[in-house]
C-alpha positions, 0 to 999 in steps of 0.5 A: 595517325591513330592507333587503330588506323597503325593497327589496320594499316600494319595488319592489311601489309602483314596479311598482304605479306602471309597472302603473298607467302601462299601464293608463292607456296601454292604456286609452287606446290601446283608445279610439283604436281603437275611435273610428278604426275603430270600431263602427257606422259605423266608417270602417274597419269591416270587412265582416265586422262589417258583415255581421253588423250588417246580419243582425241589424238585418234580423231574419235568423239565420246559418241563414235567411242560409245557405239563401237563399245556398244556402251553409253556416251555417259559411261565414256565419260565416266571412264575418262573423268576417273568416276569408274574403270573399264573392264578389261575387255573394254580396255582391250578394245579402246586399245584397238579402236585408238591402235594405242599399246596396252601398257601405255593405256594402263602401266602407272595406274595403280588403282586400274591395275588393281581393279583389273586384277580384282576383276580377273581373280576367279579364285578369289571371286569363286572363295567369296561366292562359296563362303556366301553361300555356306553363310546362307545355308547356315543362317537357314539352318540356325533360323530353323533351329531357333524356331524349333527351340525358342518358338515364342521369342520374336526377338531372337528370331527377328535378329537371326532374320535379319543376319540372313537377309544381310547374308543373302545381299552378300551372296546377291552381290557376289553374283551380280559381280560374276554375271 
C-alpha cells in the first residue's frame, strides 16, 4: 500500500464518518422542527399552512376560494404560501367560507397578529398620515424660502427638491396604505 493510497482510503472513511455525523445531526434537527412547529395543529404553524389545511379539508379549490373572495387564484396562493397576508375582513370571510373559528386560523401566528393589528391601528395610521403631511407642508415652505433667499444656488435648492419628493412619496404611501 502506498502512501498516497493510506491517505485516500483514511481520509474517504474519515469523511464517510463526519458525513454520517450529519446526517444523523440533520435528521435529528429535521425532527425538532417538524414536532415544534409542526404540521397539523402545530403551536407555530403559520397562516398560511393553515389556510390551506382549512381549504382542502372544507373540499374547496384555490379557484372556487378566489371567486367567493372576489380576489385572484394568485392572491390564494399567496396567502397560502406565506408570500402575503390577508386583510382581516378577508380572514373573517375564509372563516366562514371553511366554517373554521377565528383562533384556530390565526392564534400562534405572530407576524399575521401583527400585521392584523398593524392594519387595524387607525391611531397609528392617522399619526403617520399627519406628520407626512406636516413634512410636506414644511418642505414647501423651506423650498420656497431658499428660493427667495439664495436665488442662484441650484444645488441647494435641487437637495431641498429632492427631500420634498422623498416627503410626498411618504405622504403617497400612507395614503395608498389607507385607501
Amino acid at each position: 500500500m502506498t502512501m498516497s493510497s493510506a491517505f485516500y482510503k483514511g481520509r474517504k472513511r474519515s469523511f464517510t464518518s463526519k458525513k454520517q455525523r450529519l446526517s444523523r445531526n440533520f435528521d435529528g434537527l429535521k425532527k425538532t422542527t417538524v414536532a415544534e412547529f409542526g404540521m397539523k395543529g402545530g403551536k407555530f404553524l403559520n397562516i398560511g399552512k393553515r389556510l390551506k389545511d382549512a381549504r382542502i379539508e372544507s373540499g374547496y379549490t384555490q379557484e372556487q376560494v378566489a371567486e367567493q373572495l372576489d380576489v385572484s387564484r394568485q392572491t390564494i396562493s399567496s396567502w397560502e404560501n406565506g408570500r402575503t397576508f390577508p386583510d382581516i375582513v378577508s380572514v373573517v370571510s375564509l372563516s366562514d367560507i371553511y366554517d373554521v373559528s377565528l383562533d384556530v386560523l390565526i392564534k400562534g401566528d405572530e407576524k399575521m397578529l401583527e400585521h392584523l393589528e398593524e392594519s387595524t391601528n387607525i391611531v397609528k395610521s392617522n399619526k403617520k398620515l399627519l406628520f407626512a403631511i406636516i413634512a410636506n407642508v414644511l418642505t414647501a415652505i423651506a423650498m420656497i424660502g431658499l428660493s427667495v433667499i439664495v436665488p442662484s444656488n441650484e444645488y441647494v435648492l435641487a437637495g431641498v427638491f429632492c427631500v420634498m419628493v422623498i416627503a410626498a412619496s411618504f405622504l403617497m404611501n400612507q395614503i395608498v396604505k389607507r385607501i
